[in-house]
C-alpha positions as a Markdown table, in Angstrom:
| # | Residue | x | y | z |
|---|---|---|---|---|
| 1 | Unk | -14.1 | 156.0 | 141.6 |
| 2 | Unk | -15.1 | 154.9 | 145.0 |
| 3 | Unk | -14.2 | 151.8 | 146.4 |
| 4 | Unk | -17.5 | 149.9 | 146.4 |
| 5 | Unk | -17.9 | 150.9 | 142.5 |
| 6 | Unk | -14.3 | 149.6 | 142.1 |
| 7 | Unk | -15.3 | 146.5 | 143.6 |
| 8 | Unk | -18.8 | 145.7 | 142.1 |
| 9 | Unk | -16.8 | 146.9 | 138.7 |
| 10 | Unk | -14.1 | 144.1 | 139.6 |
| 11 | Unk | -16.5 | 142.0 | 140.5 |
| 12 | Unk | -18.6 | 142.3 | 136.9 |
| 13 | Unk | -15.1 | 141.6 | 135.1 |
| 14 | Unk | -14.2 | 138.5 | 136.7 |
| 15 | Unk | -17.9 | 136.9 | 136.0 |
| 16 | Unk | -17.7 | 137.8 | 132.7 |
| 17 | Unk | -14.2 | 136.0 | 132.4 |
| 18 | Unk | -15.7 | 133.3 | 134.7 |
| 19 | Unk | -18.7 | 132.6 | 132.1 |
| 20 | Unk | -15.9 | 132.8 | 129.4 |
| 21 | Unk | -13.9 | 130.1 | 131.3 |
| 22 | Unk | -16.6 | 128.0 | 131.8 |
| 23 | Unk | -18.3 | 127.6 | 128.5 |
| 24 | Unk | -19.3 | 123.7 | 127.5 |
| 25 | Unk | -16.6 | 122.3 | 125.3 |
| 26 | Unk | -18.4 | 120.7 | 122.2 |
| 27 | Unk | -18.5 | 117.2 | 123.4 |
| 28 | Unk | -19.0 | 117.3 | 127.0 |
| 29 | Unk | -19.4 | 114.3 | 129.1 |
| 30 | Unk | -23.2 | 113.3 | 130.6 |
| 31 | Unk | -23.4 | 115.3 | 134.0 |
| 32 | Unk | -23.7 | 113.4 | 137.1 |
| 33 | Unk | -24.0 | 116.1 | 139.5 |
| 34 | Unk | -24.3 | 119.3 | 139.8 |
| 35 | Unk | -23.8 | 121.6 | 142.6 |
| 36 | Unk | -24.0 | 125.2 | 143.6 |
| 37 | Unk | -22.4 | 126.9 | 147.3 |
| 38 | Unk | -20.0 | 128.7 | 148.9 |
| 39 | Unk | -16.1 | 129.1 | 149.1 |
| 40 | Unk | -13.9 | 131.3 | 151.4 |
| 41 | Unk | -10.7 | 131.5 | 151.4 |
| 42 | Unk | -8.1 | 132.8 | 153.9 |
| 43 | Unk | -4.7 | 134.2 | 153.3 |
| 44 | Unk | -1.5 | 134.0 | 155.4 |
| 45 | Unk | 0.1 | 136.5 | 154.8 |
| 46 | Unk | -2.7 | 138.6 | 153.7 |
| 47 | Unk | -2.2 | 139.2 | 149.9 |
| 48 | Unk | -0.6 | 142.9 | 149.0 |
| 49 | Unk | 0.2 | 144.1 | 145.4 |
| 50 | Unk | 3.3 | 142.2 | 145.3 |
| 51 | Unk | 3.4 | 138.7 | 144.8 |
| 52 | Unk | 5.1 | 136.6 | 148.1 |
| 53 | Unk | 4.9 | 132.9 | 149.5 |
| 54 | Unk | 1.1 | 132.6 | 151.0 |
| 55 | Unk | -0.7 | 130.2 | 152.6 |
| 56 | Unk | -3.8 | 130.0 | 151.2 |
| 57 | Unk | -6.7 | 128.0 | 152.8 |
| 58 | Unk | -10.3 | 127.0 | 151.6 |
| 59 | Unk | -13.1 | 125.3 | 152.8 |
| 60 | Unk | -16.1 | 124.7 | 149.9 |
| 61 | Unk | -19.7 | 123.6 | 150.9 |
| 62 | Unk | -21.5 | 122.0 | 147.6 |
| 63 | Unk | -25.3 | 122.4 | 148.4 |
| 64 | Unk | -28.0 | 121.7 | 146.1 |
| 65 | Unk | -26.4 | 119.0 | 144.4 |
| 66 | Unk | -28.8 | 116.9 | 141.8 |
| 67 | Unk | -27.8 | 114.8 | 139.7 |
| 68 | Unk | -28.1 | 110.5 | 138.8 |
| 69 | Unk | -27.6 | 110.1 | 142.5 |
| 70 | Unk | -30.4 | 112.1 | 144.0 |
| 71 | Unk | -29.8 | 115.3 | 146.5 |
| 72 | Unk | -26.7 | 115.4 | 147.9 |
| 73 | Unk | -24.4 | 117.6 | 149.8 |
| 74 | Unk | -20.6 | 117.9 | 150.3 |
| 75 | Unk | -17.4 | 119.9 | 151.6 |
| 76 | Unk | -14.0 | 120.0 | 150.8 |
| 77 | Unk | -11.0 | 121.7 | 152.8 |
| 78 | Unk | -8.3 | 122.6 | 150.8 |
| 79 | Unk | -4.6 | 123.8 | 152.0 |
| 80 | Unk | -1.3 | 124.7 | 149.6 |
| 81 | Unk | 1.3 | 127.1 | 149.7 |
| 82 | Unk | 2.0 | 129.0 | 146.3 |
| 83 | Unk | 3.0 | 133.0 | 145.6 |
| 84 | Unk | 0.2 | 135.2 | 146.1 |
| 85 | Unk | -0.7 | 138.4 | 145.2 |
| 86 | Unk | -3.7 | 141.1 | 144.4 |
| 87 | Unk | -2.9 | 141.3 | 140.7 |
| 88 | Unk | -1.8 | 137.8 | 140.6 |
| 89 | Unk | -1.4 | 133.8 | 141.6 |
| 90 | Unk | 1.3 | 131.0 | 140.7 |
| 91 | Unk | -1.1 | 128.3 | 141.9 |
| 92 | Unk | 0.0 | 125.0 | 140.8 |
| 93 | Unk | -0.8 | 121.4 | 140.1 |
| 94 | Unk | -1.5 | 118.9 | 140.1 |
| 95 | Unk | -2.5 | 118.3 | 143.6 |
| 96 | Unk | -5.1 | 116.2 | 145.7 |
| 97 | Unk | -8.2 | 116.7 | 147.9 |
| 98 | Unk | -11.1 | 114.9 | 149.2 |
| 99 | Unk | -14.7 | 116.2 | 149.1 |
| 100 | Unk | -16.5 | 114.7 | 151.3 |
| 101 | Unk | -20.2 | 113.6 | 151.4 |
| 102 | Unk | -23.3 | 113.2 | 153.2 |
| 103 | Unk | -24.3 | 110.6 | 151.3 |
| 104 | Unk | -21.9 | 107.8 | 150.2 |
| 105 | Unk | -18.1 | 107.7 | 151.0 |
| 106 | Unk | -15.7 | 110.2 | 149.9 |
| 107 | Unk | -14.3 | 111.6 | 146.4 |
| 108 | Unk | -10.4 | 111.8 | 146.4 |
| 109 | Unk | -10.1 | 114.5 | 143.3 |
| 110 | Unk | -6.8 | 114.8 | 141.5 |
| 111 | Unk | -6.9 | 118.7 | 140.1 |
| 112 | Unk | -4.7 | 118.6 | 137.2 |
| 113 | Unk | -5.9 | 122.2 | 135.6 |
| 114 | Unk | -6.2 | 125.4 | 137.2 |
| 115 | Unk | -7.1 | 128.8 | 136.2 |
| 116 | Unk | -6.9 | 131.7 | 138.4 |
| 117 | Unk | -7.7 | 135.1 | 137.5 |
| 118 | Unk | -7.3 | 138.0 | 139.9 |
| 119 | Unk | -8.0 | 141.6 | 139.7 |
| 120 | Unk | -7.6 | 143.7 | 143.3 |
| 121 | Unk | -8.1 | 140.3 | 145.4 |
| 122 | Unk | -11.3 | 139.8 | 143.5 |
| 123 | Unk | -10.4 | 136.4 | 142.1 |
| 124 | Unk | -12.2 | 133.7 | 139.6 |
| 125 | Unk | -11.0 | 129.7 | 139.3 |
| 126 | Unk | -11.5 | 127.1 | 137.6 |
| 127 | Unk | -10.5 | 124.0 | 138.3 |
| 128 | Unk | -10.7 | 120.6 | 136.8 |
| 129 | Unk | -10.0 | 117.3 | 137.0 |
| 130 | Unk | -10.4 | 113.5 | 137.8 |
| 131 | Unk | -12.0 | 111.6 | 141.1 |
| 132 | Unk | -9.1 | 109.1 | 140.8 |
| 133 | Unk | -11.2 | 107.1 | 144.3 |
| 134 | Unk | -14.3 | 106.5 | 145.9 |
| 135 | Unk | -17.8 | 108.0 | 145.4 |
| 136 | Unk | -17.7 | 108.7 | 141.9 |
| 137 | Unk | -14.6 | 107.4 | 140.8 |
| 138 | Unk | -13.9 | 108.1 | 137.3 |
| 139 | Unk | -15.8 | 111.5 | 137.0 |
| 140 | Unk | -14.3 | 114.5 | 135.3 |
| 141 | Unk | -14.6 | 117.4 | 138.1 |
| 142 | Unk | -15.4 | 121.2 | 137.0 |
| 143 | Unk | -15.6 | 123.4 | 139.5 |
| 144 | Unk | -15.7 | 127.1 | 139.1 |
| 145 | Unk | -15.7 | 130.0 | 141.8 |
| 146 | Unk | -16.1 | 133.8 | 141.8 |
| 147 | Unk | -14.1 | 135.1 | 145.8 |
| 148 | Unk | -14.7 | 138.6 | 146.3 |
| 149 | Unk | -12.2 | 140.5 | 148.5 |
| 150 | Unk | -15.2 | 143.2 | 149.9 |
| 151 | Unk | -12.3 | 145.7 | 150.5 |
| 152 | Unk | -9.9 | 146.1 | 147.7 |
| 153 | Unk | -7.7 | 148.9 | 148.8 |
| 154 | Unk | -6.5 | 146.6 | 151.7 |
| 155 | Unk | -4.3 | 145.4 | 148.5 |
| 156 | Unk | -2.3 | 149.0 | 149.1 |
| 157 | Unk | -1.2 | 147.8 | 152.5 |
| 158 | Unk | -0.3 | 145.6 | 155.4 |
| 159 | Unk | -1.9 | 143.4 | 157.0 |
| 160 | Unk | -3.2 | 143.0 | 153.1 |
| 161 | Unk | -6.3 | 140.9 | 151.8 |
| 162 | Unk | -6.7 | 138.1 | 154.4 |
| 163 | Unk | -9.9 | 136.6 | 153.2 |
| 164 | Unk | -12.5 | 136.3 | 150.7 |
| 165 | Unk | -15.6 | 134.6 | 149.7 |
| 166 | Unk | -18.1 | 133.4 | 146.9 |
| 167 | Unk | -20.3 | 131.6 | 144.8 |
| 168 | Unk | -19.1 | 128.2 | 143.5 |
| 169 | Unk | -20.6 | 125.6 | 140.7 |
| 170 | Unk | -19.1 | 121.8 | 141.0 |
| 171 | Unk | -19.9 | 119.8 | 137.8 |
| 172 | Unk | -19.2 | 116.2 | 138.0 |
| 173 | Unk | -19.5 | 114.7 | 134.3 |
| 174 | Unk | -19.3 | 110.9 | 133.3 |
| 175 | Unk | -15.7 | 109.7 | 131.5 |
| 176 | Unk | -16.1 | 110.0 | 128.2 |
């Protein structure tokens, strides 16, 4: 199988599980915004097969946003060190970040949920939690990503997987 099949095959899987992932829960909260855009991701050291301490660091732009608010648009930088690797990822919470918008202050988010699944450095997450302060304060946060590593085999060897990049969806629902 050749490497772009292996990756557009990865790449099928992991939306599929995303879409799992993701489905409403029977009650869900009112949506106050919702927002499509980008992720990438960097890792130091690049991710290999085995799993080892990594720096991993992301920066998501939220375009498109609509929602109770009107259009808005936002970015949020995230940093942690966890063990990486190409089949697999210890991330952990909880932890905080800020996303920050272009209209309105800030949303410090308190993740208290991740999922990560990872096939070949093709990765999706899930993440959710609470804006604990500012802009939105209150909100349940969903956000859900698909990264695609666009060259698997660097998994085999060094200097291993040092980036990848996707789609993202940011849900921010009303407490319930």
């Amino acid at each position: 199988m050749s490497r772009r099949a292996l990756a557009v095959l990865s790449a099928i899987v992991l939306a599929a599980g995303l879409v799992t992932l993701t489905a409403a829960p029977a009650q869900a909260a009112p949506t106050l915004l919702t927002c499509s855009g980008n992720q990438a991701q960097t890792y130091t050291p690049g991710l290999t097969m085995p799993q080892r301490p990594t720096l991993t660091t992301g920066v998501t732009s939220f375009s498109n946003c609509t929602g109770t608010t009107g259009p808005i648009n936002g970015t949020a930088v995230r940093g942690f060190a966890s063990n990486q690797g190409c089949l697999q990822g210890a991330l952990t919470g909880p932890f905080t970040f800020v996303v920050g918008w272009d209209h309105g202050g800030p949303s410090t988010v308190r993740a208290t949920d991740l999922v990560v699944t990872r096939v070949l450095g093709q990765t999706a997450v899930v993440l959710t939690g609470t804006v604990i302060a500012g802009q939105f304060i209150g909100a349940t946060y969903t956000e859900a990503a698909v990264l695609f590593n666009v060259m698997p085999a660097a998994c085999l060897a060094e200097p291993g997987v040092l980036s990848a990049a996707g789609p993202v969806v940011l849900v921010l629902g009303s407490a319930i």
